[in-house]
C-alpha positions as CSV (number, residue, x, y, z in Angstrom):
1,X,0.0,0.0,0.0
2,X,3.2,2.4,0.4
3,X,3.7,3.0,-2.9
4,X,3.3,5.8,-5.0
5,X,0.9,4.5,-7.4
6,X,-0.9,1.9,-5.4
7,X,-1.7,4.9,-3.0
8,X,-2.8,7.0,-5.9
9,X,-4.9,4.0,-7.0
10,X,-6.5,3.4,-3.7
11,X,-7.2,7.3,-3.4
12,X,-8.9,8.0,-6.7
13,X,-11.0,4.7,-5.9
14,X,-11.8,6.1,-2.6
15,X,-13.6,8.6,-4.2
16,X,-15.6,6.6,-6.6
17,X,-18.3,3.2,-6.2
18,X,-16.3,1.6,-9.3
19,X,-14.7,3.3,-12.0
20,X,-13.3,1.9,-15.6
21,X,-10.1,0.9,-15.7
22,X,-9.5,3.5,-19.2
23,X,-11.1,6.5,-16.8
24,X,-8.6,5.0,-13.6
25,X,-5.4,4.7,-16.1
26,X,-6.1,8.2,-17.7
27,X,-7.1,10.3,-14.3
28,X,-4.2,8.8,-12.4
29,X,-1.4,8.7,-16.7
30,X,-0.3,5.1,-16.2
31,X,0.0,2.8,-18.6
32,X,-2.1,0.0,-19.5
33,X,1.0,-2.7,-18.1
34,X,1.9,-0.5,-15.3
35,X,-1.4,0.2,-14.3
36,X,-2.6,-3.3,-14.5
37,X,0.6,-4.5,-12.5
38,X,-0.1,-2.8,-9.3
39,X,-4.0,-3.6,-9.6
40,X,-2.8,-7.0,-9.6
41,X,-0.7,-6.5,-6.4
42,X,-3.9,-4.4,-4.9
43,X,-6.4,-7.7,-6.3
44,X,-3.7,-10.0,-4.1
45,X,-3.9,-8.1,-0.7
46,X,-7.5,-8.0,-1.4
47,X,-7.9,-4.1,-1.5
48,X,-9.5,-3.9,-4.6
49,X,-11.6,-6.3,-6.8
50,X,-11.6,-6.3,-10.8
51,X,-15.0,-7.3,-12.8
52,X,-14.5,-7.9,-16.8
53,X,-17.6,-8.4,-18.7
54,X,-18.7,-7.6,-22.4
55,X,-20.7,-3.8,-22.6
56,X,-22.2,-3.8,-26.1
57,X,-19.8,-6.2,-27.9
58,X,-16.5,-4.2,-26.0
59,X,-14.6,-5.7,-23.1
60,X,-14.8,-3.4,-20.0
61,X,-13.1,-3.6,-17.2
62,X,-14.3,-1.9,-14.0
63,X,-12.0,-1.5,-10.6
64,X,-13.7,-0.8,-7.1
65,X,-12.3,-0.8,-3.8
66,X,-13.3,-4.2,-1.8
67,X,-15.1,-3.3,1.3
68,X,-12.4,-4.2,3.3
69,X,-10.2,-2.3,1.0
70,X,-11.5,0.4,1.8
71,X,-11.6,-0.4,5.6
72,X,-8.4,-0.9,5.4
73,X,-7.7,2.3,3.3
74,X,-9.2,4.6,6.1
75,X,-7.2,3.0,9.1
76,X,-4.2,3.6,6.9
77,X,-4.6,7.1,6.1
78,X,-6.1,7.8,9.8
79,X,-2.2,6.4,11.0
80,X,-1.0,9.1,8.2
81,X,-3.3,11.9,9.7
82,X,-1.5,11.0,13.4
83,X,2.1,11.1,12.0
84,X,1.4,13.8,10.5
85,X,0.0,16.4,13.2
86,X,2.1,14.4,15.8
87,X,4.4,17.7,17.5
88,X,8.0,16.6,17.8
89,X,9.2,18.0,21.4
């Protein structure tokens, strides 16, 4: 969840029910292998869950956050909120 891009990914999803992978890859300018490569890491911790179907003869592939992605998600940026307006003395 650190990284970069997968925090991107989890923070644009946050936002959203589900969203298309083309509208995720263009709001958050990956490409299509990079993009799909840390989905993939998000689908294995079980943050995020991927549904492909066929939408009037076209493939579509839509990305939401799993429920206890998102769980997850909000603990994680709660412990980022404390770090962050933690004083040093």
């Amino acid at each position: 969840m650190h990284s970069p891009t997968r925090l991107a990914i989890l923070g644009a999803l946050r936002r959203v029910q589900q969203i298309n992978f083309a509208d995720l890859q263009e709001s958050l300018e990956l490409s299509t292998s990079e993009l799909s490569r840390q989905l993939g890491v998000l689908e294995k911790d079980d943050l995020v869950e991927i549904a492909k179907f066929r939408e009037r003869r076209h493939a579509v592939t839509r990305v939401r956050l799993s429920p206890a992605g998102r769980e997850r998600f909000e603990e994680y940026l709660e412990e980022l909120r404390k770090v962050v307006q933690s004083e040093i003395g």
